[in-house]
The first five atom37 places (N, CA, C, CB, O) and aatype in JSON, in Angstrom:
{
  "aatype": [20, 20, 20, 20, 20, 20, 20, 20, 20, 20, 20, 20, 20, 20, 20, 20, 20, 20, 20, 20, 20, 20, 20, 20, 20, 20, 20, 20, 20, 20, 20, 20, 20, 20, 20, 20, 20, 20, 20, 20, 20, 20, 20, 20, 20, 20, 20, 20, 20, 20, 20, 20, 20, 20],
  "atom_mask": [
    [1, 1, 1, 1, 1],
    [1, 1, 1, 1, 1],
    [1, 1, 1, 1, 1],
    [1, 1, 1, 1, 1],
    [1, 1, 1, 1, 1],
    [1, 1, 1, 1, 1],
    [1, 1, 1, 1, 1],
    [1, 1, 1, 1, 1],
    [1, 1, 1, 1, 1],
    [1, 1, 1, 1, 1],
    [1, 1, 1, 1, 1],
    [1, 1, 1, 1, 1],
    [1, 1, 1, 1, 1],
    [1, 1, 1, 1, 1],
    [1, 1, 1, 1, 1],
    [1, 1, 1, 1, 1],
    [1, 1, 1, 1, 1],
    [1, 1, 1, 1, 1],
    [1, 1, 1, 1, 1],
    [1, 1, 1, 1, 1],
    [1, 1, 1, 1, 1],
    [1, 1, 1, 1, 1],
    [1, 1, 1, 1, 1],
    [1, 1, 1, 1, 1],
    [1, 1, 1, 1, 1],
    [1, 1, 1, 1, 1],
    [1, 1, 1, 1, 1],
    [1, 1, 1, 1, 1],
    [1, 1, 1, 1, 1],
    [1, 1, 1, 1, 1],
    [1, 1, 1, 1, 1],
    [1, 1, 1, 1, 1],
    [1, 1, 1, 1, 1],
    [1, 1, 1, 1, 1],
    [1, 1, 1, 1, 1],
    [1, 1, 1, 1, 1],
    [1, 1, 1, 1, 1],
    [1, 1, 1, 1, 1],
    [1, 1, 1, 1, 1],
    [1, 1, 1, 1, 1],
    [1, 1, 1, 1, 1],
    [1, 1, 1, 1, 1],
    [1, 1, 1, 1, 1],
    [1, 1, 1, 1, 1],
    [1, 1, 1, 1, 1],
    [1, 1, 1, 1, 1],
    [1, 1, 1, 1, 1],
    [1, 1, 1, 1, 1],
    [1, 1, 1, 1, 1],
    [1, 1, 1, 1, 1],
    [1, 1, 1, 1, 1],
    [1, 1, 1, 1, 1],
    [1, 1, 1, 1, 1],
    [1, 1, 1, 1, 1]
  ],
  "atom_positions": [
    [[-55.76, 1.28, 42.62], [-55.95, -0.06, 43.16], [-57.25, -0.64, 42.59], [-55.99, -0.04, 44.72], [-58.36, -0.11, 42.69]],
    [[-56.97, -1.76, 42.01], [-58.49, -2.52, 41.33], [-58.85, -3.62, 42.04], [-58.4, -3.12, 39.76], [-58.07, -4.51, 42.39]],
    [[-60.31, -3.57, 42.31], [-61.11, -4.54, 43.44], [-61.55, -5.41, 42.5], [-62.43, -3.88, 44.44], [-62.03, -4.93, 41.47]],
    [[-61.47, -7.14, 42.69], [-61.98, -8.18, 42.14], [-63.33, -7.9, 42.29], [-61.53, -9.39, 42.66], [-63.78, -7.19, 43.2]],
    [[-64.11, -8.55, 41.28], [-65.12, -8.32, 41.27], [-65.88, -9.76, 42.31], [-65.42, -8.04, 39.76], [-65.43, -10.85, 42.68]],
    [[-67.45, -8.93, 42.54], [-67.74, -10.18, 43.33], [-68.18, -11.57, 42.86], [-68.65, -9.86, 44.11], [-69.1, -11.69, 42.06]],
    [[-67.49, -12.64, 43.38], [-67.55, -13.96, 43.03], [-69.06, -14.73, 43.01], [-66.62, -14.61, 43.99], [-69.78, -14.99, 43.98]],
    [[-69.28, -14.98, 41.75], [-70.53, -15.93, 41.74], [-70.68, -17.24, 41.82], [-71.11, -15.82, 40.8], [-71.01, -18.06, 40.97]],
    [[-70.35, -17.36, 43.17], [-70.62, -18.96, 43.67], [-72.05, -19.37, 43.98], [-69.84, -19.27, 45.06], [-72.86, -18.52, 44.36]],
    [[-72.34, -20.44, 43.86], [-73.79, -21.18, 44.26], [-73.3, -22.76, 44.57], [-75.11, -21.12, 42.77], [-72.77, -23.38, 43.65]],
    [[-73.48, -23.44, 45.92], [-73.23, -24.41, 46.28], [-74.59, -24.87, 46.39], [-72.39, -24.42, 47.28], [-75.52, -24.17, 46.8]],
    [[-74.72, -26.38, 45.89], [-75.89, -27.2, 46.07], [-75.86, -28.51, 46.6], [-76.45, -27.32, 44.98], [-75.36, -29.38, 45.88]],
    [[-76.39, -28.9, 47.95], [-76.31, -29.99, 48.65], [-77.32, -30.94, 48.13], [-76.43, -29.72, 50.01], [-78.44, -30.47, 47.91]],
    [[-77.16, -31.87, 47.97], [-78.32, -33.18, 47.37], [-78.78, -32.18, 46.29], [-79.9, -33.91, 48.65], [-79.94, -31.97, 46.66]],
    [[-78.67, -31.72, 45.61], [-79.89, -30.78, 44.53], [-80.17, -29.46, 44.87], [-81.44, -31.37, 44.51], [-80.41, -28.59, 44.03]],
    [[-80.15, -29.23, 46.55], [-80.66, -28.08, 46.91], [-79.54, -26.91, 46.84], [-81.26, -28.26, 48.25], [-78.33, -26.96, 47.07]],
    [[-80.47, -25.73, 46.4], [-79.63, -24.45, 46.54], [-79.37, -24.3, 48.11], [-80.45, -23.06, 45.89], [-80.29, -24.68, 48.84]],
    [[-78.12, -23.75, 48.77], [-77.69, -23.56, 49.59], [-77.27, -21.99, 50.25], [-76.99, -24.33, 49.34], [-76.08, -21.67, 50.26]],
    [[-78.01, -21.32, 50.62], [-77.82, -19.61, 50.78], [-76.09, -20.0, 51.12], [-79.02, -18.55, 52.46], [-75.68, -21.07, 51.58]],
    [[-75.19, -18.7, 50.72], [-73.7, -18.25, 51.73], [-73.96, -17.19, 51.63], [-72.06, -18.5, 51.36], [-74.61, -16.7, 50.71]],
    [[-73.24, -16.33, 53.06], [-73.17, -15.15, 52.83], [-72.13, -14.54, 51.89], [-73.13, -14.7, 53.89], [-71.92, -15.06, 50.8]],
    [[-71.44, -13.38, 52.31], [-70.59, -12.9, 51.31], [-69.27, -13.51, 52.01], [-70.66, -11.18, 51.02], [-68.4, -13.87, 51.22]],
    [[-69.05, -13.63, 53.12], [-67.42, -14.28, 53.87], [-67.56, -15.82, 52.89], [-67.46, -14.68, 56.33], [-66.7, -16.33, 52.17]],
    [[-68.6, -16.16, 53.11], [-68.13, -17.8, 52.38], [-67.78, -17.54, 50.82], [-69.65, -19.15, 52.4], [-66.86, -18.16, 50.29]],
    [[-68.47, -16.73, 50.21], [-68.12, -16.49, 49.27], [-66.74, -16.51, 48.4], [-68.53, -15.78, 49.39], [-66.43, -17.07, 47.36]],
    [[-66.05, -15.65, 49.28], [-65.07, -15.07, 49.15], [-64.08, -15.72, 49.89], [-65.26, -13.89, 49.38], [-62.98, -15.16, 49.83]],
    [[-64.16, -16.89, 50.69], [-63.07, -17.5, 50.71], [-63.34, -18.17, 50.41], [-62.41, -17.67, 51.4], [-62.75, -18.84, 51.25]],
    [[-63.98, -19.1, 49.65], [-64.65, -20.23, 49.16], [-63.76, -19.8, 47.53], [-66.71, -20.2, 49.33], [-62.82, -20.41, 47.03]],
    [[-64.49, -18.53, 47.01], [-63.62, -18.01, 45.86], [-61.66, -18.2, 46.07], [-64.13, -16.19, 45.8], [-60.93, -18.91, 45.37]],
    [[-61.39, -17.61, 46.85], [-59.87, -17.78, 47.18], [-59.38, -18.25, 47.32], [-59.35, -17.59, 47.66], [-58.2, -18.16, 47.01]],
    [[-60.05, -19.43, 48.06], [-59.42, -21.39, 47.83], [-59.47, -21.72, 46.82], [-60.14, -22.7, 48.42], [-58.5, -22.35, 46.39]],
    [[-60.74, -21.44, 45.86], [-60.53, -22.47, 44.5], [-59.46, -21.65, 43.14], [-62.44, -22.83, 43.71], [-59.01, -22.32, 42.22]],
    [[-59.17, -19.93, 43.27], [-58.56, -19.6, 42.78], [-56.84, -19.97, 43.0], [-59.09, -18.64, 42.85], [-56.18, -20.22, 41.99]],
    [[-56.31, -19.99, 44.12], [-55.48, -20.23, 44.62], [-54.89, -21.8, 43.96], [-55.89, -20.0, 45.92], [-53.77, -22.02, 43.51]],
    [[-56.27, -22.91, 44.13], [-56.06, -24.26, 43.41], [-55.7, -24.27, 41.65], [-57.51, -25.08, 43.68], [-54.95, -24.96, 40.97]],
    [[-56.53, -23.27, 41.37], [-56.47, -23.2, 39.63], [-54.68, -22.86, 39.37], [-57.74, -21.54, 38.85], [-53.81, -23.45, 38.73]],
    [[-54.68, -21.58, 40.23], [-53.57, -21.21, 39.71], [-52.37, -22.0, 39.76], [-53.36, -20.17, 40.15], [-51.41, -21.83, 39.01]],
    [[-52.5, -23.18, 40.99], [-51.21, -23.88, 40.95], [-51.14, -24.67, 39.74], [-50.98, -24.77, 42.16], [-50.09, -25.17, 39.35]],
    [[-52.43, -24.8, 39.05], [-52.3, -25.88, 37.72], [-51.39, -25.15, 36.47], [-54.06, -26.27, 37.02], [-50.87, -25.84, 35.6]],
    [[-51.28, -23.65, 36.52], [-50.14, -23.27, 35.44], [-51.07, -23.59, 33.72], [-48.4, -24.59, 35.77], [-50.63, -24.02, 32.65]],
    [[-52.29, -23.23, 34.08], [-52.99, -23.22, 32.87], [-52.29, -22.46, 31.69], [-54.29, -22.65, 33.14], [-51.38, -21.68, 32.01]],
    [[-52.6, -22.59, 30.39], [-52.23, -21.67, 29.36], [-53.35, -20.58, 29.35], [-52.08, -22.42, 27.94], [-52.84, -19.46, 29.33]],
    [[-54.83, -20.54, 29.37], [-55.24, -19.23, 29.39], [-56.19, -19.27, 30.75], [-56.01, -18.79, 27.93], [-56.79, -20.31, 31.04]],
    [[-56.26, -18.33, 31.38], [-56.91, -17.97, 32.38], [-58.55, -18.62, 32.04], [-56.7, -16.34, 32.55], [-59.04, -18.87, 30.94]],
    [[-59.11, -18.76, 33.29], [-60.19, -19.44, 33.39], [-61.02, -18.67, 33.38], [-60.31, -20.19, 34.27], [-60.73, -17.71, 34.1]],
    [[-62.36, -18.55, 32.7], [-63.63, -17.48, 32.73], [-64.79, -17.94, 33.57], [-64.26, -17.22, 31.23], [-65.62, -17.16, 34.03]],
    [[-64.83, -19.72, 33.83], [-65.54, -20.83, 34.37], [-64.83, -21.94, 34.76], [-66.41, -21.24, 33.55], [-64.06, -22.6, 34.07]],
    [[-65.28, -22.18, 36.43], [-64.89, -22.75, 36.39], [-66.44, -23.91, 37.69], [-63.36, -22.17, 36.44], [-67.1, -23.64, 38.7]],
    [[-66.3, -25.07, 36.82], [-67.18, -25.46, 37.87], [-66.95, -27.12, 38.27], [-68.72, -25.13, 37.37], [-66.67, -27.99, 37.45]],
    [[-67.16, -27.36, 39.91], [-66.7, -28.28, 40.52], [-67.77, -28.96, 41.04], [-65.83, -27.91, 41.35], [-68.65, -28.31, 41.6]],
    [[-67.89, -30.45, 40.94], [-68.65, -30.94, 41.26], [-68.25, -32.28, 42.2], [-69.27, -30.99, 40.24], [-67.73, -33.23, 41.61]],
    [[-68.46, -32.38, 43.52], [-68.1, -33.42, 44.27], [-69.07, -34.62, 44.63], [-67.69, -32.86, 45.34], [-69.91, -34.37, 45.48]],
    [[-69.07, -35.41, 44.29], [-70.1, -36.74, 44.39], [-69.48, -37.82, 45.86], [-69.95, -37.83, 42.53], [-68.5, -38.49, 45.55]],
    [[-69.83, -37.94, 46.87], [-69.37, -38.87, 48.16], [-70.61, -39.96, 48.3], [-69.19, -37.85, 49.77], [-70.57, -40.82, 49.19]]
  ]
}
């Protein structure tokens, strides 16, 4: 059985770094993997980064 490795997320509010623990991490990771994959890319993603502006 092979364990994903751990996800390197960093969320930043206005500019600022934002601590998560490891739970946000990791579902934070599993939502946005879950989103990629419905796109049916041709090669798997190595990076992927999201940026939301409101």
């Amino acid at each position: 059985m092979s364990t994903k490795p751990e996800p390197d997320i960093t969320i930043k509010i206005n500019g600022q770094k934002i601590p998560i623990n490891e739970f946000v991490k990791t579902v934070t990771s599993n939502v946005i993997d879950g989103l990629i994959d419905s796109l049916k890319l041709d090669e798997a993603p190595r990076t992927i980064e999201i940026e939301l502006k409101r």
